[in-house]
N, C-alpha and C positions, 0 to 999 in steps of 0.2 A: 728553791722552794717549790716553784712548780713543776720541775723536773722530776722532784720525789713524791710529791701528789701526784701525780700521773703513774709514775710506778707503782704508789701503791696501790692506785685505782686498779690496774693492767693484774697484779698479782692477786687480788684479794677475787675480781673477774674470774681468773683463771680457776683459782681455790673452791669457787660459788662452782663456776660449770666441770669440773673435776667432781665434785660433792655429787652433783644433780646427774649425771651419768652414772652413778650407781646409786637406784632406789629404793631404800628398807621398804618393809610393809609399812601400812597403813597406819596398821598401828606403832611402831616403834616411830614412827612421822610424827604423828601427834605428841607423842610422851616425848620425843626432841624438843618439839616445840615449844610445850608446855613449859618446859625446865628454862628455858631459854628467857621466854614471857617472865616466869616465876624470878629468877635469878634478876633479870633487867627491873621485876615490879618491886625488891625487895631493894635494891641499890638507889633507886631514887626515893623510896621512902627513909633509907637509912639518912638523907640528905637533911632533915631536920629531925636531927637528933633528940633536943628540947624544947616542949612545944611554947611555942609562941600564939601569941593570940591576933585575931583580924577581926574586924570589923565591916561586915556584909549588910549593907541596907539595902530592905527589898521593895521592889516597885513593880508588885504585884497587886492587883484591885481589891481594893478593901484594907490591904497590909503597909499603904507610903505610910514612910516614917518608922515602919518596924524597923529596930535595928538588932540584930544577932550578934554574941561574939561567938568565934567560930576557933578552931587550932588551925594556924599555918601548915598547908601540906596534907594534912589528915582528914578536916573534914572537905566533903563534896557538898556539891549542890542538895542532893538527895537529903544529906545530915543535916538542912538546913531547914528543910521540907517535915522531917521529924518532930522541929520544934516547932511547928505551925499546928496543923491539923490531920487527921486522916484522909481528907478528901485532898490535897497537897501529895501525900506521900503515895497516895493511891495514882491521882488522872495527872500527874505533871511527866512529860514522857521527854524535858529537852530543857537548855536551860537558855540565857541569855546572861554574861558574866560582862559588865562595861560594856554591853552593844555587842560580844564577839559571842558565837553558838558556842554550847560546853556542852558535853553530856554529863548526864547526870550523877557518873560515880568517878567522876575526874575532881581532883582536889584541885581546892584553891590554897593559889601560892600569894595572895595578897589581900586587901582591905579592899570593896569592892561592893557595887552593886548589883542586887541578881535580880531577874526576874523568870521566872517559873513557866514553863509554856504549853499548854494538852490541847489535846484535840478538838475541846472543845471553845478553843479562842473564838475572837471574833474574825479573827482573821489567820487558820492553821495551816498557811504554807508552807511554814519551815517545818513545820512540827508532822507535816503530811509528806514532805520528802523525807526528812530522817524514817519517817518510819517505813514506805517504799523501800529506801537503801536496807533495810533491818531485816524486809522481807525477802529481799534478794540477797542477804548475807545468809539467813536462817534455809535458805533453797540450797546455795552452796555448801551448806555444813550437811545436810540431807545426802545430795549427791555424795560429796566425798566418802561417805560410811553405805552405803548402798548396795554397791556392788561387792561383788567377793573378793577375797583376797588377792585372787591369780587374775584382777583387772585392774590394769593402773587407772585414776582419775585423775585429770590435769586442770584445774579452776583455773578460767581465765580471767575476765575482766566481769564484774556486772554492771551494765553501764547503768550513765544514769539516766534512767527513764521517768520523764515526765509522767503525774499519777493521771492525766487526761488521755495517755495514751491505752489504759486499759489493764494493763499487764506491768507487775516485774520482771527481770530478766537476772540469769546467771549465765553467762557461757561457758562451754564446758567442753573440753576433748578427752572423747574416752577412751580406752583402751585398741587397739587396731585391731583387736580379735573381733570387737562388736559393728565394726564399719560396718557389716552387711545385718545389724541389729534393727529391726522397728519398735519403739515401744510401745506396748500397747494400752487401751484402759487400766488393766488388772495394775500394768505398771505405775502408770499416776497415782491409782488411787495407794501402791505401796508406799511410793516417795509422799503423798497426802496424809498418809498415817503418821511418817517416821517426823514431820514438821510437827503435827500436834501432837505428840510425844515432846517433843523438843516447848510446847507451848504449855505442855502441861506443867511441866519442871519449873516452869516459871523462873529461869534463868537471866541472871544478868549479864551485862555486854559490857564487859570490863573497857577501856580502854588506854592506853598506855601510849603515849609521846615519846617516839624513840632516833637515835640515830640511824643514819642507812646502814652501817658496821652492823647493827643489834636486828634490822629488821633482815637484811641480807646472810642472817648466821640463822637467823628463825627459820628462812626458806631456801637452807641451805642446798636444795635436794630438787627444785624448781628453777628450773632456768627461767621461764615464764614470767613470774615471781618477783623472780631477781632484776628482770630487764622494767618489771614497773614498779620496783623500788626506787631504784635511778631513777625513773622518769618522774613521780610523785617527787620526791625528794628535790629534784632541780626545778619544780612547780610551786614547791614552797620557797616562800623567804626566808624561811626560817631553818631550809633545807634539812627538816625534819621530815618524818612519817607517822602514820595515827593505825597504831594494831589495837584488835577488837579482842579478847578471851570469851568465848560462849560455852561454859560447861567443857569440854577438851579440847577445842578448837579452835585455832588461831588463824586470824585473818588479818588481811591490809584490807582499808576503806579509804575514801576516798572523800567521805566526809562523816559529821555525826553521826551515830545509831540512833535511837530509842533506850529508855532504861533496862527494858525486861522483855525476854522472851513471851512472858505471863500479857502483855499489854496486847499482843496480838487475837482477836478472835475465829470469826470464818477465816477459812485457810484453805485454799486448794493448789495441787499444783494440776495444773491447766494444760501444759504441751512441752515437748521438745521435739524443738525441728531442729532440721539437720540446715547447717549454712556451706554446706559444701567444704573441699579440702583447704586448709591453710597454713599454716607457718607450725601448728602445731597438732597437725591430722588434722581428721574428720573435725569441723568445729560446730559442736549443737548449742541451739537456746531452749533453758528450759525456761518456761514462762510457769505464772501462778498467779491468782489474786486474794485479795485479803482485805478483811475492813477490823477496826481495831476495836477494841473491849468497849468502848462509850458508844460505839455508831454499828447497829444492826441493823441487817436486809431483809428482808420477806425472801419465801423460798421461791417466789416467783419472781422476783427482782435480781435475786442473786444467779437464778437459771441464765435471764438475760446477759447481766455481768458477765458470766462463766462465757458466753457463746461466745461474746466479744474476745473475750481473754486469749483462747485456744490460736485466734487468726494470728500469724507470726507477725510480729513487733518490727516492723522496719523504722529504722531508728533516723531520727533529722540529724539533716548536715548543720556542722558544729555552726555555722553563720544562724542557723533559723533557732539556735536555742538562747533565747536569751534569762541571762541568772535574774533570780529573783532579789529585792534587796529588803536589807533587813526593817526587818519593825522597829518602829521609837521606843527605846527602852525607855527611855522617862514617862511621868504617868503618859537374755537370764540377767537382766538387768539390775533385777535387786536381787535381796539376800535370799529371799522366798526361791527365788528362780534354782 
């Protein structure tokens, strides 16, 4: 038996970097991917066929003892938020399902208590990283569609940056024709427009629990990709991966989003340095900041924020970051160019 788990590992390997050695455009990548997403989100829904009912008691303030009944599989956190209030469906950006994170448009598969989490808790840790990770996912979807056609983009990791350090981060390797590229002002503020484009649409951040087979066929065409699917995948127990959909754009996370594009407000993208050559070229960080729909800056506060932002992100060693733990759930660079 592990003889043939190995081979298949070795062969499906070979298939993935066979695929990623000859790269479609840009766009025929996405509509790949999308079909893939689409196909995988349609097969786990078809998994309860008839619906069955749960029961979701919420242990949000004001709401103990509300109890919902909900459909098995179909509704999300979000559809539970509907039957509450407007200001629920509006500022809840993350959820809390028996103590574990959920986003918000992930169905629940059982009877269960939720609670609701925005920005403006009393305590928005959790709810202030997911949405960092959401602004560093919304930077990489920018980048990807950016540039022209006749430049490859290669997304790398966006780590995960503490929100005290100033800056989100994407890493990005671009095309080898651009190596001797600077980008300029004009540049930022393109990539700064195509985000709030992307904030205006008020888009949602699907999210889908999949196997490595389903996430490794999505990025079929990324080596990159491929080798942090493995590594995600043997990080969970559950030797699962968590892919995002944003309007045509499929990604790996590394943990929760945010509900909506729409939840993000000020938006800049801030800088891309250059981290020198690596395993996959030139490898850049694009940096940005952002503060979300409930929490507004003065244009003099935000200048200072902004100055901060641009300085490159040197990231702490994995010993100095310590995880945060959960709350008590009980009560020619762009297209222009």
């Amino acid at each position: 038996m592990a003889t043939r788990t190995a081979s298949q590992l070795l062969l499906r390997r070979y298939a993935s970097t066979a695929a990623a050695a000859v790269r479609p455009p840009a766009a025929a990548l996405r509509s790949q991917r999308n079909a893939v997403f689409s196909r995988e989100q349609g097969r786990q829904r078809a998994l309860y066929p008839r619906i069955e009912k749960i029961e979701v008691s919420m242990r949000c303030p004001g709401l103990e003892g509300t109890l919902l009944v909900m459909n098995r599989g179909i509704s999300t956190p979000l559809s539970c938020a509907r039957h509450l209030t407007e200001h629920h469906v509006t500022n809840s950006a993350l959820a809390l399902v028996d103590g574990e994170l959920w986003p918000l448009h992930q169905p629940l598969t059982r009877s269960c208590s939720l609670t609701l989490l925005s920005f403006k808790d009393s305590d928005p840790t959790l709810v202030n990283q997911a949405y960092w990770r959401s602004c560093a996912a919304m930077l990489g979807q920018v980048l990807e569609t950016a540039f022209k056609d006749n430049y490859t983009v290669e997304l790398l990791s966006s780590p995960e940056v503490p929100v005290t350090l100033g800056a989100f981060c994407c890493d990005v390797a671009l095309d080898p024709q651009l190596d001797s590229w600077t980008p300029s002002e004009e540049t930022l503020r393109s990539l700064t427009r195509g985000a709030q484009l992307l904030i205006h649409q008020d888009l949602p951040w699907e999210p889908l629990e999949v196997v490595p087979s389903v996430a490794l066929e999505v990025f079929s065409h990324s080596r990159f990709k491929q080798e942090e699917v493995e590594e995600k995948a043997a990080q969970n127990p559950k030797g699962s991966v968590m892919l995002y959909r944003c309007g045509d754009h499929v990604m790996l996370s590394g943990g929760p989003l945010v509900a909506r594009t729409g939840q993000c407000s000020q938006y800049e993208v801030t800088a891309l340095h250059s981290l020198g050559q690596g395993p996959w070229g030139l490898h850049r960080r694009a940096q940005g900041l952002s503060l979300p729909l409930q929490l507004q800056a003065h244009h003099t506060v935000w200048r200072k924020l902004r100055q901060r932002a641009e300085k490159l992100v040197e990231l702490p060693k994995p010993e100095e970051v310590t995880p945060p733990s959960l709350p008590d759930s009980d009560p020619p660079a762009t297209t222009s160019a």
